[in-house]
Chimera marker file (.cmm) of the C-alpha trace (Angstrom):
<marker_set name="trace">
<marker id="1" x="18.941" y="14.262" z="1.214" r="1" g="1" b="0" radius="0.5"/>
<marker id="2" x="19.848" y="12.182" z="-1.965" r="1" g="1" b="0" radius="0.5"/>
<marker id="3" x="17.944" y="12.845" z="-4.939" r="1" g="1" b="0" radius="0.5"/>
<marker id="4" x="16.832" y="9.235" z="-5.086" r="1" g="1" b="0" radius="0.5"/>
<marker id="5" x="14.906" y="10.197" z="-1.712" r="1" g="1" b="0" radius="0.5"/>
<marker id="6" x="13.230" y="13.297" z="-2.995" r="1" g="1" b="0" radius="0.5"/>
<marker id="7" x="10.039" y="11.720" z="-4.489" r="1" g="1" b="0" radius="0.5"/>
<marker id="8" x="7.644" y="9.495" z="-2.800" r="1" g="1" b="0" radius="0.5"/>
<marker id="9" x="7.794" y="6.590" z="-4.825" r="1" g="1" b="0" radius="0.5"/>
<marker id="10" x="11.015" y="4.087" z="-4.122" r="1" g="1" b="0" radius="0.5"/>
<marker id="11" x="13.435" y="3.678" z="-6.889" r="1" g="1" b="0" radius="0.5"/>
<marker id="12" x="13.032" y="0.327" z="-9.015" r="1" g="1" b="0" radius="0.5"/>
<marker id="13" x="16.517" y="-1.811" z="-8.379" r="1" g="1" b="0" radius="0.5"/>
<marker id="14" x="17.300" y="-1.620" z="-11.686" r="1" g="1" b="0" radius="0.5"/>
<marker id="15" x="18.023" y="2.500" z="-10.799" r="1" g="1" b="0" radius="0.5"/>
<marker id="16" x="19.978" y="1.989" z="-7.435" r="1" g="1" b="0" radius="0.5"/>
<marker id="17" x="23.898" y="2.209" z="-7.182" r="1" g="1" b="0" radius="0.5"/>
<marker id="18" x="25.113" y="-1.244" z="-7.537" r="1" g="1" b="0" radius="0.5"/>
<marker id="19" x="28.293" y="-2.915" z="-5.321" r="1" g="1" b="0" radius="0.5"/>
<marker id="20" x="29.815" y="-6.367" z="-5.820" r="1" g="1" b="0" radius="0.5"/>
<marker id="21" x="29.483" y="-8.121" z="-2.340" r="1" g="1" b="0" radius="0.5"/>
<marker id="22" x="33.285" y="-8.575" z="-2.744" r="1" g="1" b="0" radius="0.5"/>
<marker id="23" x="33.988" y="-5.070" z="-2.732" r="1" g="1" b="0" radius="0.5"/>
<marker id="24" x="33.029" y="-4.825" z="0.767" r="1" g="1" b="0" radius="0.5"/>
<marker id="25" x="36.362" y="-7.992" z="1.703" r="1" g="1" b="0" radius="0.5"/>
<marker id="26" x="38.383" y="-5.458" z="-0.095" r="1" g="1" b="0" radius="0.5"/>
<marker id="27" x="37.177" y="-1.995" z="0.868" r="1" g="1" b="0" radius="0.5"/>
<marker id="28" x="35.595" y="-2.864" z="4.236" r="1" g="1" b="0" radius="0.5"/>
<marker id="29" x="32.415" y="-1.461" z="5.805" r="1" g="1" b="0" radius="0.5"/>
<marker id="30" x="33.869" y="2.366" z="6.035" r="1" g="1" b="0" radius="0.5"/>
<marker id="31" x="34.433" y="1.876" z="2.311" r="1" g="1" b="0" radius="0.5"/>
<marker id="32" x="30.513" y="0.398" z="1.711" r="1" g="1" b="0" radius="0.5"/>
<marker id="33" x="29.425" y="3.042" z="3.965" r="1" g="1" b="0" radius="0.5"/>
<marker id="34" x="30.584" y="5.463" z="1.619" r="1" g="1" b="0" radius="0.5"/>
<marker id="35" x="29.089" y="4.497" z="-1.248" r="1" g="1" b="0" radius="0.5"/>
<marker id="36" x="26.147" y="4.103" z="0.556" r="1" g="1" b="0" radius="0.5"/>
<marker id="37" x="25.888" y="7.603" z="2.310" r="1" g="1" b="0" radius="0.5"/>
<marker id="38" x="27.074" y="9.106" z="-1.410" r="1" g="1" b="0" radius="0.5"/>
<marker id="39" x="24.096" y="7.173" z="-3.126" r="1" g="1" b="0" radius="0.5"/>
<marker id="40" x="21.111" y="6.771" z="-0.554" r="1" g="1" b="0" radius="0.5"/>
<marker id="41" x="20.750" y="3.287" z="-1.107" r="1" g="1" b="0" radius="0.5"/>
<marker id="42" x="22.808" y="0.029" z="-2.715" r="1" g="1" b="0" radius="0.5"/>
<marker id="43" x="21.977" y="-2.590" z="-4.530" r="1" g="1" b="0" radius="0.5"/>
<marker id="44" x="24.640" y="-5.961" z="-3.589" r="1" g="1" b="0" radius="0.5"/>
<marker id="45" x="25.431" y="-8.048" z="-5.995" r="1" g="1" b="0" radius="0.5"/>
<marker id="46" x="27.148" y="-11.597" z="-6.199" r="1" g="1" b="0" radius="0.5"/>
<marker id="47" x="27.997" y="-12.388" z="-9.824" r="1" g="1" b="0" radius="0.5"/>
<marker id="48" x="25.490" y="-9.368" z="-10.780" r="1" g="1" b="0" radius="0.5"/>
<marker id="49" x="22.591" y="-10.934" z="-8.797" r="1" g="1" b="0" radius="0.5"/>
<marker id="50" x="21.065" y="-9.044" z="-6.339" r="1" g="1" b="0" radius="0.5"/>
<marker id="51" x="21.679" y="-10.108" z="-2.962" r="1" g="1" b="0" radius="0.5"/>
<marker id="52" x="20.464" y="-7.441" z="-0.423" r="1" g="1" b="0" radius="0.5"/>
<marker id="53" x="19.907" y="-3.608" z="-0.578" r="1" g="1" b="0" radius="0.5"/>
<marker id="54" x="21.927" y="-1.558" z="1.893" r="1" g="1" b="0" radius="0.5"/>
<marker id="55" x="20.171" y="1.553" z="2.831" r="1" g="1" b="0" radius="0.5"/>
<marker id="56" x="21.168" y="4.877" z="4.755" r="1" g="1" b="0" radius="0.5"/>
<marker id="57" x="19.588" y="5.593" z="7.862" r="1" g="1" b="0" radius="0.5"/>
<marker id="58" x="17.603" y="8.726" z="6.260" r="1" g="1" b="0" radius="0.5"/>
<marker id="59" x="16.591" y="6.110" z="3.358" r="1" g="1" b="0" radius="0.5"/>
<marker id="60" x="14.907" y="3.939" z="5.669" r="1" g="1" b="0" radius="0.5"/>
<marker id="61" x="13.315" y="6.516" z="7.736" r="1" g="1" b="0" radius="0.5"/>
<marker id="62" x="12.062" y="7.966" z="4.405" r="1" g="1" b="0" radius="0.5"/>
<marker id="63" x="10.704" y="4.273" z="3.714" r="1" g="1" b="0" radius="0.5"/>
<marker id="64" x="9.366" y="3.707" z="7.433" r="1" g="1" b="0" radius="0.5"/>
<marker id="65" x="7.211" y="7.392" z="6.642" r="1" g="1" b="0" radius="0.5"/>
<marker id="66" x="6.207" y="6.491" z="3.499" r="1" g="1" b="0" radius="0.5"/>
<marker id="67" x="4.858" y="2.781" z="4.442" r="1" g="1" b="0" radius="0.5"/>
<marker id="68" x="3.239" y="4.484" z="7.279" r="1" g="1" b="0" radius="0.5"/>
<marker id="69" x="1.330" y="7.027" z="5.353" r="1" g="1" b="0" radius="0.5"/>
<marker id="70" x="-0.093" y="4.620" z="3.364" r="1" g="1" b="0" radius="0.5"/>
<marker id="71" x="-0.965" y="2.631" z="6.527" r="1" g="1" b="0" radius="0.5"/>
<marker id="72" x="-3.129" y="5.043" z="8.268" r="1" g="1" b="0" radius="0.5"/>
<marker id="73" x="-4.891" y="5.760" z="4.376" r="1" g="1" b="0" radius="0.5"/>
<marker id="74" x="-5.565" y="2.326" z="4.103" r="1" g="1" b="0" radius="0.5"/>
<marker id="75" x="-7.228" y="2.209" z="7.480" r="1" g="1" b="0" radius="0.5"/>
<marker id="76" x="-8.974" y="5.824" z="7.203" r="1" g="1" b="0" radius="0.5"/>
<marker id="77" x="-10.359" y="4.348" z="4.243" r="1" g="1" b="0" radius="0.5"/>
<marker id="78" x="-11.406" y="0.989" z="5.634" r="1" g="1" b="0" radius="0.5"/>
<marker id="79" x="-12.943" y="3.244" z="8.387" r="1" g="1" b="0" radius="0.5"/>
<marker id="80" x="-15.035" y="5.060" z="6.000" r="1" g="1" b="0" radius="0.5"/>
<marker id="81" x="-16.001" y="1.783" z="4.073" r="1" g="1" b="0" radius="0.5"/>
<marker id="82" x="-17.141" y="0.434" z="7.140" r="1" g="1" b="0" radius="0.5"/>
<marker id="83" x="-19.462" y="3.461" z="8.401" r="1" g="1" b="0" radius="0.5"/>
<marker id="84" x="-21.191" y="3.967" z="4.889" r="1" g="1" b="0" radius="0.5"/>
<marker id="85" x="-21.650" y="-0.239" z="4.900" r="1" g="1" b="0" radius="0.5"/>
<marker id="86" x="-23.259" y="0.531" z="8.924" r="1" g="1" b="0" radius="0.5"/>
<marker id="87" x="-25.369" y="3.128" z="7.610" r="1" g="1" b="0" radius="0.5"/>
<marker id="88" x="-26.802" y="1.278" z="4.565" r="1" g="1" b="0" radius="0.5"/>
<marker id="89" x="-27.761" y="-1.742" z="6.965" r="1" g="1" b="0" radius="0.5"/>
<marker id="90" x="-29.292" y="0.746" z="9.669" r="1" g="1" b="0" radius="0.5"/>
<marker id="91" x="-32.535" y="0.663" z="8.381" r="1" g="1" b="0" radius="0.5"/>
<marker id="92" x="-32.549" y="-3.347" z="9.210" r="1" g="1" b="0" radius="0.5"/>
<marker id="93" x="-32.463" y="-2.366" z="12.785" r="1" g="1" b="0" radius="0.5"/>
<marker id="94" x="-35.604" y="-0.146" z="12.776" r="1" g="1" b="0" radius="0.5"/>
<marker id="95" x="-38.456" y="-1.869" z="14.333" r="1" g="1" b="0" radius="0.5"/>
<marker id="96" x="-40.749" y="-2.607" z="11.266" r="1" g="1" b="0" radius="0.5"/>
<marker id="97" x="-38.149" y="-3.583" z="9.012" r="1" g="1" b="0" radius="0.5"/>
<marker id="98" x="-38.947" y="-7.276" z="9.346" r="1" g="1" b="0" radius="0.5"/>
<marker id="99" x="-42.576" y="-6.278" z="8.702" r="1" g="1" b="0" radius="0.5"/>
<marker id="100" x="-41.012" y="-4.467" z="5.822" r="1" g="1" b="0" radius="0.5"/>
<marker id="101" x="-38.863" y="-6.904" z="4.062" r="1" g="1" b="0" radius="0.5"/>
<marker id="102" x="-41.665" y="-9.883" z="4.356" r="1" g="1" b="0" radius="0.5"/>
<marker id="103" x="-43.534" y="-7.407" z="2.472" r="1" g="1" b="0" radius="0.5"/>
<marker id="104" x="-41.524" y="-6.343" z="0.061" r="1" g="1" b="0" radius="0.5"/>
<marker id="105" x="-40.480" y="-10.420" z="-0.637" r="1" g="1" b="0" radius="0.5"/>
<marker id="106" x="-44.195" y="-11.266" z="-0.413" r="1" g="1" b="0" radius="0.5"/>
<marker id="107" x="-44.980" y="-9.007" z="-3.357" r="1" g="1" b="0" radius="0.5"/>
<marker id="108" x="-44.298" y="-10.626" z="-7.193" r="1" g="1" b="0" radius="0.5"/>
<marker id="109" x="-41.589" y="-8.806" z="-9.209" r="1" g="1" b="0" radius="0.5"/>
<marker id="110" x="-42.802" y="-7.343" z="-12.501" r="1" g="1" b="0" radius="0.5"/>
<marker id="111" x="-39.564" y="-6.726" z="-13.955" r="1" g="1" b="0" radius="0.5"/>
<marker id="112" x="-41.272" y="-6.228" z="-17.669" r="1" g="1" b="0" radius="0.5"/>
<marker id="113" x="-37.958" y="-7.289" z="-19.564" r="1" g="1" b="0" radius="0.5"/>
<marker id="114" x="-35.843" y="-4.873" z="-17.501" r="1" g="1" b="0" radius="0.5"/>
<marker id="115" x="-33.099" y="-5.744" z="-15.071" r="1" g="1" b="0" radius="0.5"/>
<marker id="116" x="-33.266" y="-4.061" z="-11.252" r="1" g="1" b="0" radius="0.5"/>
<marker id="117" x="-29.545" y="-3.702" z="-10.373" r="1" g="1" b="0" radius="0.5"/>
<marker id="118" x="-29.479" y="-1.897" z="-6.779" r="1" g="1" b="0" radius="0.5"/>
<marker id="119" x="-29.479" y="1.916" z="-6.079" r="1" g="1" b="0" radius="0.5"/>
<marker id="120" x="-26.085" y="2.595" z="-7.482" r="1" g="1" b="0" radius="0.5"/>
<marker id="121" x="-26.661" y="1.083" z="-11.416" r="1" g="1" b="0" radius="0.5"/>
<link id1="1" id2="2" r="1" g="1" b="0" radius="0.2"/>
<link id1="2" id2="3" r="1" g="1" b="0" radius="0.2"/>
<link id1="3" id2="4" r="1" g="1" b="0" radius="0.2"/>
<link id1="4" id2="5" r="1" g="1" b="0" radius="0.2"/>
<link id1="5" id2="6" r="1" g="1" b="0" radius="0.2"/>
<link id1="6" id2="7" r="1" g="1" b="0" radius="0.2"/>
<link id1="7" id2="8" r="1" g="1" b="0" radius="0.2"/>
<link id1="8" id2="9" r="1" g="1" b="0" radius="0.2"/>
<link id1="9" id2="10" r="1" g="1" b="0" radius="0.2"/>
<link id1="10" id2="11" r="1" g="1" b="0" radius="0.2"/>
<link id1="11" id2="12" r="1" g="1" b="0" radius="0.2"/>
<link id1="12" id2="13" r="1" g="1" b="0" radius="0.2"/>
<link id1="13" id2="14" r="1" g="1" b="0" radius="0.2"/>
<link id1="14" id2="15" r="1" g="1" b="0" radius="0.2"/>
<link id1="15" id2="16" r="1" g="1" b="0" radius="0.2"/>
<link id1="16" id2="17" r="1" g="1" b="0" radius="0.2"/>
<link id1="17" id2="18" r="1" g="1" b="0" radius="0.2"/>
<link id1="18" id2="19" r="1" g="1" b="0" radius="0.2"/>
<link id1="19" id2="20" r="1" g="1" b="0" radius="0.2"/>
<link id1="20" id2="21" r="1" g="1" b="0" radius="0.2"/>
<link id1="21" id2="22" r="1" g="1" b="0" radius="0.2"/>
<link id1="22" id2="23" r="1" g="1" b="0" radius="0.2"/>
<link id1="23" id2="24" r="1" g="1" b="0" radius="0.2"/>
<link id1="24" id2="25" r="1" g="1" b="0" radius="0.2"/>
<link id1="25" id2="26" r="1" g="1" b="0" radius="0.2"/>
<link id1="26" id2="27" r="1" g="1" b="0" radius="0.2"/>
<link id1="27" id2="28" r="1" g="1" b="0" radius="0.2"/>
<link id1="28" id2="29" r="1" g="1" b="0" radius="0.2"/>
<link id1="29" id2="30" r="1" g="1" b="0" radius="0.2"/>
<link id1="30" id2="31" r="1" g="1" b="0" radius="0.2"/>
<link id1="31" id2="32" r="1" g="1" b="0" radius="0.2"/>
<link id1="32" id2="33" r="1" g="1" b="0" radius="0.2"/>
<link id1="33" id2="34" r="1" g="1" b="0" radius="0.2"/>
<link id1="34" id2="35" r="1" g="1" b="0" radius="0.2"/>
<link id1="35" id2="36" r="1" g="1" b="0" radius="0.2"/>
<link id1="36" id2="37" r="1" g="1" b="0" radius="0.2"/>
<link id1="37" id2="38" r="1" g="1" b="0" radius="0.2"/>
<link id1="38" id2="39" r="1" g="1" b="0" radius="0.2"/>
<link id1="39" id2="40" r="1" g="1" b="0" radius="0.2"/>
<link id1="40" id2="41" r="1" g="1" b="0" radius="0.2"/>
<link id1="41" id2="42" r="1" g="1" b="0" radius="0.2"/>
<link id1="42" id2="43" r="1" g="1" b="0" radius="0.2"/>
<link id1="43" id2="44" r="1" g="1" b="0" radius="0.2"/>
<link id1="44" id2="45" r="1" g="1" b="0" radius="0.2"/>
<link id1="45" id2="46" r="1" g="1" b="0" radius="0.2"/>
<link id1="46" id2="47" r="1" g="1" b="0" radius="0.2"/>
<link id1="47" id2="48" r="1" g="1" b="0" radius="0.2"/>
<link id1="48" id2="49" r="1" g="1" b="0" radius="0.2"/>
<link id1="49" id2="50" r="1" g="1" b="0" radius="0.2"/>
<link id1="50" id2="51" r="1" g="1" b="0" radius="0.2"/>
<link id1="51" id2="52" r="1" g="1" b="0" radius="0.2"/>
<link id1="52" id2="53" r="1" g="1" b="0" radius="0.2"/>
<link id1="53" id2="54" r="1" g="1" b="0" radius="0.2"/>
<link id1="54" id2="55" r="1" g="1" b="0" radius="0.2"/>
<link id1="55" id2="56" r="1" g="1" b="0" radius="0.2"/>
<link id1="56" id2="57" r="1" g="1" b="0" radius="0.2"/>
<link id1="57" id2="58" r="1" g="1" b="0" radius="0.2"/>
<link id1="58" id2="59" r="1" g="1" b="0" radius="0.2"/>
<link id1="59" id2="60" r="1" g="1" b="0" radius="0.2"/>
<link id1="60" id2="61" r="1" g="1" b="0" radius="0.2"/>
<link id1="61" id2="62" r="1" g="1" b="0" radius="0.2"/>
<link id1="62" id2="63" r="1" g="1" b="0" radius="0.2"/>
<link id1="63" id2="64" r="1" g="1" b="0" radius="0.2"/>
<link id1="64" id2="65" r="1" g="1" b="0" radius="0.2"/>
<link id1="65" id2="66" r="1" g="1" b="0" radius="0.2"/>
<link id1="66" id2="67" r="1" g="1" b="0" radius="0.2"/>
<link id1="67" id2="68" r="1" g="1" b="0" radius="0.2"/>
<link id1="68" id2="69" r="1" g="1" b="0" radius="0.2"/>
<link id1="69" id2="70" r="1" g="1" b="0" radius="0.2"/>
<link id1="70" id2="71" r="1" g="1" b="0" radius="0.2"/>
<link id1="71" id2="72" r="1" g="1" b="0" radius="0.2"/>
<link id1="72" id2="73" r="1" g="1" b="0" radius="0.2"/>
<link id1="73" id2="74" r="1" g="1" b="0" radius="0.2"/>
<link id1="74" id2="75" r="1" g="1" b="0" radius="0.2"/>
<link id1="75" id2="76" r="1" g="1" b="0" radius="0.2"/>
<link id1="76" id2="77" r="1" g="1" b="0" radius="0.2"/>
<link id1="77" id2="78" r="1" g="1" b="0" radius="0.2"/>
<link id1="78" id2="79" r="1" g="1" b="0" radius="0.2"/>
<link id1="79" id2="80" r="1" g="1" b="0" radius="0.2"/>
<link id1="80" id2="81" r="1" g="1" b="0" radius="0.2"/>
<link id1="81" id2="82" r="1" g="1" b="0" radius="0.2"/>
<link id1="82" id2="83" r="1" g="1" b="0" radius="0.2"/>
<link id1="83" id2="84" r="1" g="1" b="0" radius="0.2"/>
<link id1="84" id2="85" r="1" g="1" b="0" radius="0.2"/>
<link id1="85" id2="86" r="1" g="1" b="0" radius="0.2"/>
<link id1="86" id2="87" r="1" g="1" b="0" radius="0.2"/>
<link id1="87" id2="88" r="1" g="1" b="0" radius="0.2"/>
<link id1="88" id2="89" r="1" g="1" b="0" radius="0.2"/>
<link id1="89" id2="90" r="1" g="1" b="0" radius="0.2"/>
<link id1="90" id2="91" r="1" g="1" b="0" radius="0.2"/>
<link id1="91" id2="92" r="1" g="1" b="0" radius="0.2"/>
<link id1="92" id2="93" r="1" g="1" b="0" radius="0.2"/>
<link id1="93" id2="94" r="1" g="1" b="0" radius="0.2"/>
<link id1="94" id2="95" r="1" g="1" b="0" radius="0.2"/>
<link id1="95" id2="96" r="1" g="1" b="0" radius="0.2"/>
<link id1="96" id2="97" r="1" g="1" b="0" radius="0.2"/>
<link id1="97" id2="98" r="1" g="1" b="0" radius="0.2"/>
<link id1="98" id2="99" r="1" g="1" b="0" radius="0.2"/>
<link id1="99" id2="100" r="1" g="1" b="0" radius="0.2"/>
<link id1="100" id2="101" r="1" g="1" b="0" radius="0.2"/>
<link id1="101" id2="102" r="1" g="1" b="0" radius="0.2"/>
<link id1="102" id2="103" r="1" g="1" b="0" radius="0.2"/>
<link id1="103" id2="104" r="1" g="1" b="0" radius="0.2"/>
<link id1="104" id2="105" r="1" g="1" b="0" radius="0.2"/>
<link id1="105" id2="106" r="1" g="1" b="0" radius="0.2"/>
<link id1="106" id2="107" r="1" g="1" b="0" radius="0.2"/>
<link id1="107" id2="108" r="1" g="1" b="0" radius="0.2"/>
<link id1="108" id2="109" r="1" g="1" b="0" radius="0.2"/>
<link id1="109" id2="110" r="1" g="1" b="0" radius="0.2"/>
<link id1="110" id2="111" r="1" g="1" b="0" radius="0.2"/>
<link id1="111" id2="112" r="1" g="1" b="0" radius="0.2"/>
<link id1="112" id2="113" r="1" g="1" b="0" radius="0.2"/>
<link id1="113" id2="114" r="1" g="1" b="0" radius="0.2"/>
<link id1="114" id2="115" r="1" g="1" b="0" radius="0.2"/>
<link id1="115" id2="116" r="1" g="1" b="0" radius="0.2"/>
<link id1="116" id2="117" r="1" g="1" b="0" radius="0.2"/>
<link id1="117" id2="118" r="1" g="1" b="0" radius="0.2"/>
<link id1="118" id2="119" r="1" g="1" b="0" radius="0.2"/>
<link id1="119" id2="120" r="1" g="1" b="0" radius="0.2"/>
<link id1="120" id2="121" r="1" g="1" b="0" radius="0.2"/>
</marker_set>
């Protein structure tokens, strides 16, 4: 595995291995494929602007995990957001709590120069 593949962070373009797009007219694919197997991953350039990023197959399987990792967290997270935001409105389905919030509205506020913020301030 290339070093560049050993952390789980992707390298910024200004670290890859970089290739003039005419290099691959003189040295062919075999000759990009080289580079590219010796480095992980190449930047292209066409006079020194990056064009496209040629990757080994073990680069972009190391991408495709990574992007899927942080898939699943991202939805194991919105999971958990979701049940805790369920939970907090259960108590609106209980029988009384219409009874219960005309009451609580019906009632004047005495805040005495203080602000009321919520459970969590």
């Amino acid at each position: 595995m290339p070093a560049a593949l050993s952390s789980d962070t992707p390298q910024a373009l200004s670290d890859l291995a970089r290739k003039p797009v005419s290099d691959v007219k003189r040295e062919g694919w075999r000759g990009l494929m080289k580079s590219v197997d010796a480095a992980g991953t190449v930047l292209m350039t066409n006079h020194d602007r990056p064009e496209a990023v040629i990757l080994s197959l073990q680069s972009y399987q190391h991408l495709s995990a990574l992007a899927e990792r942080a898939q699943d967290t991202d939805q194991r997270r919105l999971q958990a957001l979701s049940q805790a935001f369920d939970e907090e409105l259960s108590v609106l389905k209980t029988a009384d709590a219409g009874e219960r919030l005309r009451q609580a509205f019906g009632q004047p506020l005495a805040l005495q120069r203080e602000v009321i913020a919520g459970q969590s301030f």
